[in-house]
N, C-alpha and C positions, 0 to 999 in steps of 0.2 A: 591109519584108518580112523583113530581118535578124531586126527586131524580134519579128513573130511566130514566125517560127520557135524564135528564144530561149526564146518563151513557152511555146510546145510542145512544147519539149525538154524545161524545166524539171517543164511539172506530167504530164510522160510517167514522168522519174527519180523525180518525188514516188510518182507513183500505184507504181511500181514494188516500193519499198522499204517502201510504207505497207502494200500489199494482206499478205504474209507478215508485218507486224507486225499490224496488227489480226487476221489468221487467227490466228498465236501467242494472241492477246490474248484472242481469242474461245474457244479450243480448251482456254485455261486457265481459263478463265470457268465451262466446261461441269465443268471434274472439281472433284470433291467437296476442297474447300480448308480444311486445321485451321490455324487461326492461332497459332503456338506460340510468337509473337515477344518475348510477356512472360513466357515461362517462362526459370526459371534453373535452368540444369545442373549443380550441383553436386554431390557424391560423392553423396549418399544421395537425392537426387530422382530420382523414375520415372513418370514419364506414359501415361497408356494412350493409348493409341489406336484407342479406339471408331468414330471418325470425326465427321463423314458420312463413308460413301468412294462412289463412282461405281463403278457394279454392272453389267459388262458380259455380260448370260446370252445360256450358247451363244458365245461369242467367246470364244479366246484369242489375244490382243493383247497387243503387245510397246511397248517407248517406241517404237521407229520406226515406228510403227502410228500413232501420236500426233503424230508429229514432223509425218509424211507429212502426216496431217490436218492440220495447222495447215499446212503449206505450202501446200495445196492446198483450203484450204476452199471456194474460191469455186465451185470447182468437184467435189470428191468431197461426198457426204451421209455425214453422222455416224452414227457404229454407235446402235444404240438401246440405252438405259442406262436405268439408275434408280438411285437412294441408298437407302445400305441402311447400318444401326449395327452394330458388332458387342458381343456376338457373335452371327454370322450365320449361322442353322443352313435349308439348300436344305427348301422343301417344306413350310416350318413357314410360322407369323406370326412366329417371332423375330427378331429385329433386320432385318426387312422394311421396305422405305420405300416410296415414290414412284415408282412407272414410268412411261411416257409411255401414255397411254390408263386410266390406272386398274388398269394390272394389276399379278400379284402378281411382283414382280422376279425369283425362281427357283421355279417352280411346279411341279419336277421334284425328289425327293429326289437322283437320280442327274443327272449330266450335268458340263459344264465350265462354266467363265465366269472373268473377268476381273474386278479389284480395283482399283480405282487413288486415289492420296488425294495432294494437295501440300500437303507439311508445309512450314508458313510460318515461317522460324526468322529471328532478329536479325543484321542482317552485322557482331554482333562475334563470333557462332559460325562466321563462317566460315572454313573448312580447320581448324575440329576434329573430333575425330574421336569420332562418337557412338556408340550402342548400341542395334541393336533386338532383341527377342528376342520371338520367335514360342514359344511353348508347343506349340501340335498348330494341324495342320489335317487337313481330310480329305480326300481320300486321300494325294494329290501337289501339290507345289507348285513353282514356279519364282519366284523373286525376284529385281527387278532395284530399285537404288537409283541414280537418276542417272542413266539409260542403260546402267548396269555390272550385269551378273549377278551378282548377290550370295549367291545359295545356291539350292540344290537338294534337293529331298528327292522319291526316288523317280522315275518318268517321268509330265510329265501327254500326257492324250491324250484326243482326242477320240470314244472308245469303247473297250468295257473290255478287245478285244486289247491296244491300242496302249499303255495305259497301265500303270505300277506304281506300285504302293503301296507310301507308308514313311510313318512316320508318330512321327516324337521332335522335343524341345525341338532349340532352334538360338536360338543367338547369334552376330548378323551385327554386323560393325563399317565402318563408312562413314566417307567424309570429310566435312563438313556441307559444304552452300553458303550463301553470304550468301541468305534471299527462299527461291525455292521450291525444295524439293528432293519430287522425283517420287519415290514407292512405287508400283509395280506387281508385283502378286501374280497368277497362272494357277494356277488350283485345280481339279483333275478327280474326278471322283467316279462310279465304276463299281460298287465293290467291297463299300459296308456302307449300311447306313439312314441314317446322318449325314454330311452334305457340306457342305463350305463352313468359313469359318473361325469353327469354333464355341466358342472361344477370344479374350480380348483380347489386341493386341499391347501392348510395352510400350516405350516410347523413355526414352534416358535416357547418360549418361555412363557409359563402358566401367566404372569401377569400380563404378558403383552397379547397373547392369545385371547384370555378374559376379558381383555379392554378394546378387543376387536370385532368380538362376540355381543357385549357389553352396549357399543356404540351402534352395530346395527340394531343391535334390538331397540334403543334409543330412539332411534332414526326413525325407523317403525313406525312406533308409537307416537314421536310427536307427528308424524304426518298425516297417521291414523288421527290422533285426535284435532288435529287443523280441521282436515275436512268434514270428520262426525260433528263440529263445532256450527262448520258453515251452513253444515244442510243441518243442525237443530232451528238457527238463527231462519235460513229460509223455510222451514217447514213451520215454525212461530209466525212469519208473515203471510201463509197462506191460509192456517187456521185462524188467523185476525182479519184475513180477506180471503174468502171461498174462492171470488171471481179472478185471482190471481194464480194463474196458472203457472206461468212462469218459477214463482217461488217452490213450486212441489216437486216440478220437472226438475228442478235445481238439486232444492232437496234431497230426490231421489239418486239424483247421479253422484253426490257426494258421502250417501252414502253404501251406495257398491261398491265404489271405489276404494273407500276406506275398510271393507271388509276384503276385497281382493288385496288392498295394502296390506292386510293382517295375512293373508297367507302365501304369501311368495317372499322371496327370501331366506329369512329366518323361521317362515312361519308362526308368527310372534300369535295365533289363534290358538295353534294345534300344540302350541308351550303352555298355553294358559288353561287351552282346556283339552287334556291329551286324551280324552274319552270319545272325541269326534271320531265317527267314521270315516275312512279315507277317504272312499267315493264321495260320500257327502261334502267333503272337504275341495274335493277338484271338481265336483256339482257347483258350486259357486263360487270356486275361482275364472271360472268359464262364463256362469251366467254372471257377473258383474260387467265384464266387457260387453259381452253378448247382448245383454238388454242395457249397459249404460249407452251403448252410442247411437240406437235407434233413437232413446229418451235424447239426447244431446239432440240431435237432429232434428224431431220435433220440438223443443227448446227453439234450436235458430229459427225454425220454421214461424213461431207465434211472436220470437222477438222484429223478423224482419219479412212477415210473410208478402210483401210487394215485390221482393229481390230473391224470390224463393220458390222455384217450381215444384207446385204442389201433389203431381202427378209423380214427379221423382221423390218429394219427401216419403209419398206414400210405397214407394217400392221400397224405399231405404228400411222404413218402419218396418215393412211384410218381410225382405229377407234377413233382416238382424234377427226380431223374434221365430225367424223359422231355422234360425241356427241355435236359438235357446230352446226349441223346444227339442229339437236334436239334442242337446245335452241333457233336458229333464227326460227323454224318452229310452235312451240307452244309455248302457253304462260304460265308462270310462274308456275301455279300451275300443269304443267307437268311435265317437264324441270325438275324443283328443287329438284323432285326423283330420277334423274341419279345421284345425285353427290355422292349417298356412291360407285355405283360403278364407278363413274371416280376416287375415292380415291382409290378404291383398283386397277385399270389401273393405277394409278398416282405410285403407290411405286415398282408398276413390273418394271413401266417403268426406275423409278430412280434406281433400285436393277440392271436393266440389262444394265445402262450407268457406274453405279457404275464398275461391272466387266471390260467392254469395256478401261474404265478410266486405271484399274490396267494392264490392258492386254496391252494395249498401254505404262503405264510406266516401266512394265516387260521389254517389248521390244524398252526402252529408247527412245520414241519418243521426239519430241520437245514440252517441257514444258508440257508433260503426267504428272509428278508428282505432281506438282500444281495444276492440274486439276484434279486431283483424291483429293489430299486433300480438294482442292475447294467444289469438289462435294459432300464430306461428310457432310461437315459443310450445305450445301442446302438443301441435302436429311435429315436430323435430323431437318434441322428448315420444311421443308413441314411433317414431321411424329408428329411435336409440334402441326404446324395449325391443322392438321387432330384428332388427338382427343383433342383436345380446343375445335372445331366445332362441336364436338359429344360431348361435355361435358363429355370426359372421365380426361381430366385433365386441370386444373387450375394454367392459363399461358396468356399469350397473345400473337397476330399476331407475326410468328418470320420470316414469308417464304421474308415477303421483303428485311428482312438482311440477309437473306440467300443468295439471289438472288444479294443483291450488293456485297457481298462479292465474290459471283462467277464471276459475268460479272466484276468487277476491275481487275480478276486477269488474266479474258480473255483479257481486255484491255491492259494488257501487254503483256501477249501474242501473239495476234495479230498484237501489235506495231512493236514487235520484228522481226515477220515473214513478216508483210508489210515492213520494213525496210529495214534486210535480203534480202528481193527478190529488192525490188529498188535499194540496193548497187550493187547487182550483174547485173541489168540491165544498169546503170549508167558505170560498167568496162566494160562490153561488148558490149556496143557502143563507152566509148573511144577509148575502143584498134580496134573497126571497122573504126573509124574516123583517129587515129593514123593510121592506115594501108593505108588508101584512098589518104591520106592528101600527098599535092604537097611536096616535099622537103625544096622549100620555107618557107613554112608552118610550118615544123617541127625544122629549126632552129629558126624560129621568138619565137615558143613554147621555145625551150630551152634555146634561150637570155633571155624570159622573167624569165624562172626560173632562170638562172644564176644573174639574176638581185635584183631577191629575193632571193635567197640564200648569194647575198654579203652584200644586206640590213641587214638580217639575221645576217652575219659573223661581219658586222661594228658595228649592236648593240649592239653584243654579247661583242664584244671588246670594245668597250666604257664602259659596264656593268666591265670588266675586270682592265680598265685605273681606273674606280674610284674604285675599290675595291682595286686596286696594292698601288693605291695612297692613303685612307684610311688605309689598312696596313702600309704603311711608315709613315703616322702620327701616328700613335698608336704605331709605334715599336719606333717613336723618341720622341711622348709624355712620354712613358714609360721609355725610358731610362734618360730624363731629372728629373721626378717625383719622380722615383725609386731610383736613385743614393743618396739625402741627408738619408732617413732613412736607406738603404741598408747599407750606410758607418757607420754612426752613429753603427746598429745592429753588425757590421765587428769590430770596434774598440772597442765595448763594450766584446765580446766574447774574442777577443786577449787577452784583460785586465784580465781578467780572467785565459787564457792559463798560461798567463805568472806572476799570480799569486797577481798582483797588487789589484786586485777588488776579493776578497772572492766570492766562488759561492754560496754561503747562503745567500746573501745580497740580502735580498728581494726587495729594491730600485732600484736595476740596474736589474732584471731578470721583475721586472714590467715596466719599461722604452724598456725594450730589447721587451718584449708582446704587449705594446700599439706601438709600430714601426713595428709590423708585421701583427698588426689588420691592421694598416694607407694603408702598403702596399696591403693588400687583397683588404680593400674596395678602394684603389684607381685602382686597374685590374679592379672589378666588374663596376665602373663607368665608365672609360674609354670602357668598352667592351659594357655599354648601350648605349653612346655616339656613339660610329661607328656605332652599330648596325640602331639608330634612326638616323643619316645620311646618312645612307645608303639607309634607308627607308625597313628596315626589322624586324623592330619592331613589334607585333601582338599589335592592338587595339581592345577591346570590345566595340563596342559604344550604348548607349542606352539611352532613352531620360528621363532626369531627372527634376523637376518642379526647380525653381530657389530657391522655398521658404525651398525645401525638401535638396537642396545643401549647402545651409548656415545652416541650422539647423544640417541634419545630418553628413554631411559632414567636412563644416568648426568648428561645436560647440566642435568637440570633442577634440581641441588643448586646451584649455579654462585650461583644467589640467595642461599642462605644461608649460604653462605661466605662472600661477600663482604659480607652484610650484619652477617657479627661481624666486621670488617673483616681480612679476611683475602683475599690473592691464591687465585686456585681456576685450577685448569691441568687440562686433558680431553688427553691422547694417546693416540690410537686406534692398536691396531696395526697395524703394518705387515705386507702379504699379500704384498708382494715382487709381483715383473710375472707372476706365477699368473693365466691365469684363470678360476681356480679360487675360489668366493664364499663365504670361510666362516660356517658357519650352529651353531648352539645350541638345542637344544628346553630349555626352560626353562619354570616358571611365574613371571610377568613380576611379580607381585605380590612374591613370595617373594626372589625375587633382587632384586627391590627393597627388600625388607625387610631384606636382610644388607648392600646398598650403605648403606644409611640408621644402620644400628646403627655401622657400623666411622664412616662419616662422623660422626656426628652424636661419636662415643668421640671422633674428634682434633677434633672444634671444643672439647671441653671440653677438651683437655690443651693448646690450641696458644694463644699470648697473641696478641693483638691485632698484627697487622703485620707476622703469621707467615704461612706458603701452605699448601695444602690439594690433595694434585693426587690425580688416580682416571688409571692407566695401564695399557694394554693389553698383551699380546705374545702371537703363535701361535710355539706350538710343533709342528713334526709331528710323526706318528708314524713312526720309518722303518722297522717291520714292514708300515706299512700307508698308503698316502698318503694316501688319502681323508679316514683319521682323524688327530684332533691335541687339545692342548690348547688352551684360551685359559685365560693367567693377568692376572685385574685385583690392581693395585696400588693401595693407598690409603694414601699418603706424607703424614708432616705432619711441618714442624717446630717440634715442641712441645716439653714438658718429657721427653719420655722415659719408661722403664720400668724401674721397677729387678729385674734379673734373676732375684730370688725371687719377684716376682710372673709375670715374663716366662713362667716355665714352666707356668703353670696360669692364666693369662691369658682362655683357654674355656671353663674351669671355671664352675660355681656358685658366684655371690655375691662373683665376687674383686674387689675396689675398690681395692686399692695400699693405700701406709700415706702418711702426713705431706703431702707440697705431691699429692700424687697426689688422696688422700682428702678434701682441701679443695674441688681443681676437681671433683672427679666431684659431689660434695654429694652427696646424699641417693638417687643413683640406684639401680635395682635389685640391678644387678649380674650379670643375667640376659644381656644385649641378645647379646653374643658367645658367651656358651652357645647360643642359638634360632640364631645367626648360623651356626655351626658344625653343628647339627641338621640345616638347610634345604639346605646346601652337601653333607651326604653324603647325602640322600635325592635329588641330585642327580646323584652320582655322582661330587662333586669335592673339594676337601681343605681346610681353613683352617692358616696358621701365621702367623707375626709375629715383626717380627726391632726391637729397639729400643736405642738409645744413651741412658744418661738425658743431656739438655740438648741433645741433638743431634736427637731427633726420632724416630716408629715408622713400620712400615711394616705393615700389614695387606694380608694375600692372599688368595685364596683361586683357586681351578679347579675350570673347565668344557671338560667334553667336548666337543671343536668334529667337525663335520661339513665335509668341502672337496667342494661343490658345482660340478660342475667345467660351464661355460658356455663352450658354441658360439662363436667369435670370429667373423661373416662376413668 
């Protein structure tokens, strides 16, 4: 007897503890399950979450609704459900699934219903902390993740007293669970034609969720403030010209637009200012279309009204605004059913500007072409918005870049024709004023031009005097420079003619080569030389860090230093515990060309197992801290300089005399002239300080900038 009892005890405690796990088992069985367990959450991943999800119409259900159920399956019956994708728009066939009987899961535009989806995640994400973010739903919604209420937007209810409406992005942050973690979403819809989440949600890691959030609302705003920019700009030309109609029209339509950009999407209005009334909020998300495309309309109409039947602009006008005034006269859950047929108004309308456009550039009006291309690229981004918003395609907002892409090109457009017409108003009150004006009048006019015109003729000739006189030095630098290797190459070739010197003698045809390299590169330096005195040298100038100059710049001579064996030493200055990052606008070419001439001068004066170093130092300015100098140093110790040369060392042609004029050989004698040219068109200075036997020093300075950087 013990025995059985035992037995009865046991499969009494089985049955006990098994009925609410198989209930559990079964209740999770029934709701729509994403398996997310091979996805990986790192910063820049974002998953949508289309579903399935478990579609509960007419019910709003809580987890403890669910809980209850699973405790008690054996005895409560399951709410009736269906699976449904998003995005899920009440009333439609979109993202519609499976109900029980064959029906359609929300066959009411208007009403409540319930969402619920278990996201299956990896128990190594469990207790991190994830990211969902909802875009829009309609009207209200209640969110719970886990059991936990996780955000609220507006009140839902089960009729349209009960409920309110709000309707912006939301980014919710959760703890994950190892397996399943419960979404349940109560979504009510009293208020407009679109119910239900007709939007995808998106899961993902707080940063990469936040940067998705982040970048819309970006998007938003710069686009918002493109076109509040262009209609300030046109609205600025039509109060500087009343009779410019054009510019107001323009005006106006860019900025509806830019307020209808403020509230769809992100609702990047109803973030900034969360006290708006809803209605009032979908009140002019409606009237911006609503009355921008009539205003367009009349727009084409004044820009090409030859090509523009006036009888139809005036219908176009009469039914746009008798769709605005439908939205200002009832409230929202009226209104929000015109908008498939303002859409199919909306593409007659752009179908019949489209032609207008072509017909106009058929017949070469001013800037029709543009404006027919223009138009295309608008009219395909409003046919994108139109089925996104019907959820026929999978896309985002494109009509605002539509629309700047067209008013920019009217902004020039219209610059041109406001221009056009002011130039021609401006001749035809000269020549009125010219006609009126005293005789007095008209010679005082033509001294003053003759006055300018000899200003004119005198600069022009002074431009003249120094170019005449810059060729004279060139042509007599040349002919002094040119003459020893010219003769040298003359007497070597004779020698030759006349049989003295073998033409096979490779010695004399390679002496005869490097005297006609000497003469090339001394044209080419001579022709940079006038050119930078002249001041028609091209600079690229751009601002380089001081520490990025020495490194990349000066480090890379370091090879051929050491490869005429010489030590090469780089000290970068010292900025002292500033921090403050000093910076140089330079052309990086040119300053390299005067590192290269001073360096390449001491490899030729410095003997073999001598050093070569390039050294930095800031100086500031103490009128002014920001500003300063930096001076580079170019130390060798070589043979030195003897003092009579010392002094014109920059000059033209200087080469030293005896062991000087041996190492330099045959160079031009230019490199420190151009070096000194490049350094004041810089704004900075060259000098040079030398000991003969002991070694020179070559400098030169640049204007530093002290960019002064945030410490956190």
């Amino acid at each position: 007897m013990r025995a059985i009892a035992f037995l009865f005890s046991f499969i009494l405690t089985s049955l006990l503890f098994a009925v609410p796990a198989f209930a559990a088992e079964q209740a999770s069985r029934d709701a729509a399950v994403t398996d997310a367990a091979s996805w990986s959450f790192h910063d820049q991943d974002v998953y949508t979450l289309d579903g399935p999800w478990t579609f509960y119409w007419r019910q709003l259900l809580e987890p403890r609704d669910f809980a209850d159920q699973a405790a008690n399956r054996a005895s409560a019956a399951a709410p009736s459900s269906a699976t449904v994708t998003l995005p899920h728009i009440w009333g439609t066939s979109t993202g519609e699934g499976s109900g029980r009987g064959g029906r359609q899961a929300a066959p009411d535009r208007q009403g409540y219903a319930t969402y619920r989806l278990l996201l299956q995640l990896n128990d190594t994400e469990r207790d991190t902390v994830k990211a969902l973010y909802v875009p829009a739903a309609a009207s209200a919604y209640k969110l719970w993740i886990n059991g936990e209420l996780k955000a609220q937007s507006g009140e839902v209810g089960t009729q349209r007293e009960t409920m309110k409406p709000k309707n912006y992005a939301r980014v919710i942050y959760f703890q994950a669970l190892g397996g399943s973690n419960e979404i349940v979403i109560q979504v009510s819809n009293f208020v407009q034609r679109k119910g239900g989440l007709w939007t995808s949600l998106y899961v993902g890691s707080p940063e990469a969720i936040t940067y998705k959030r982040e970048f819309n609302l970006v998007s938003q705003l710069v686009i918002s403030i493109v076109l509040l920019t262009l209609g300030g700009y046109h609205l600025a030309l039509f109060l500087l010209r009343k009779l410019d109609h054009l510019s107001l029209l323009i005006s106006l339509v860019c900025v509806l637009l830019a307020i209808r950009s403020m509230l769809l999407g992100d609702t990047l209005l109803v973030r900034l200012f969360p006290d708006i009334p809803w209605e009032l909020a979908v009140k002019a998300e409606y009237l911006a279309p609503y009355i921008g495309i009539p205003i367009f309309a009349l727009f084409v109409n004044l820009l090409y009204p030859q090509d523009m039947l006036r009888r139809l602009t005036q219908w176009i006008v009469a039914v746009g605004f008798a769709f605005a005034l439908v939205v200002l006269l009832f409230p929202a859950r009226v209104f929000t059913y015109t908008m498939v047929s303002f859409q199919v108004y909306s593409v007659l309308v752009f179908t019949y500007l489209l032609v207008v456009f072509f017909r106009a550039a058929y017949r070469r009006r001013e800037g029709a072409l543009l404006n027919g291309l223009a138009s295309i690229v608008m009219f395909l981004a409003v046919l994108n918005d139109i089925l996104y918003y019907n959820a026929v395609l999978h896309s985002i907002d494109f009509a605002p870049y539509g629309v700047v892409v067209f008013i920019f090109v009217q902004t020039l457009i219209v610059a041109l024709k406001f221009s056009n017409a002011y130039f021609k108003v401006e001749k035809v009150s000269g020549e009125l004023l010219s006609l009126n004006a005293t005789l007095e009048d008209r010679i005082k006019v033509r001294t003053q031009e003759l006055e300018r015109s000899y200003e004119k003729l005198k600069e022009a000739n002074g431009h003249l005097k120094q170019a005449e006189s810059s060729r004279q030095r060139l042509l007599a630098n040349i002919s002094h420079e040119l003459g020893t290797p010219m003769t040298a190459v003359q007497g070597y070739l004779k020698a030759m003619l006349d049989g003295i010197i073998r033409t096979d003698e490779r010695h004399y045809l390679q002496m005869i080569y490097d005297k006609v390299v000497l003469v090339s590169r001394l044209v080419q330096d001579l022709f940079d030389l006038s050119k930078l005195e002249a001041g028609k040298a091209k600079f690229h100038f751009t601002y380089v860090t001081v520490e990025d100059l020495f490194l990349e710049y000066f480090g890379r001579y370091r090879l051929d230093v050491e490869n005429r064996g010489l030590r090469f030493e780089l000290v970068l200055p010292e900025s002292g515990e500033s921090p403050s990052v000093p910076i140089v606008s330079i052309d990086p070419f040119r300053i390299q060309q005067v590192t290269g001439n001073m360096i390449y001068n001491a490899l030729k004066f410095t003997p073999e197992g001598g050093s070569v170093s390039i050294r930095g130092e800031l100086a500031a300015n103490p009128g002014d801290p920001a500003k300063g100098e930096l001076i580079v140093s170019i130390v060798d110790s070589g043979v030195g300089i003897e003092p009579s040369v010392l002094l014109h060392v920059f000059d033209r042609f200087v080469k030293g005399s005896g062991e000087q004029t041996r190492r330099a050989g045959e160079g031009s004698g230019l490199g420190l002239a151009i070096a000194k040219e490049i350094v004041n068109i810089h704004g900075g200075k060259v000098e040079a300080d030398s000991k003969l036997n002991e070694g020179s020093t070559f400098r030169f300075t640049l204007p530093v900038e002290f960019l002064h950087m945030e410490v956190g």
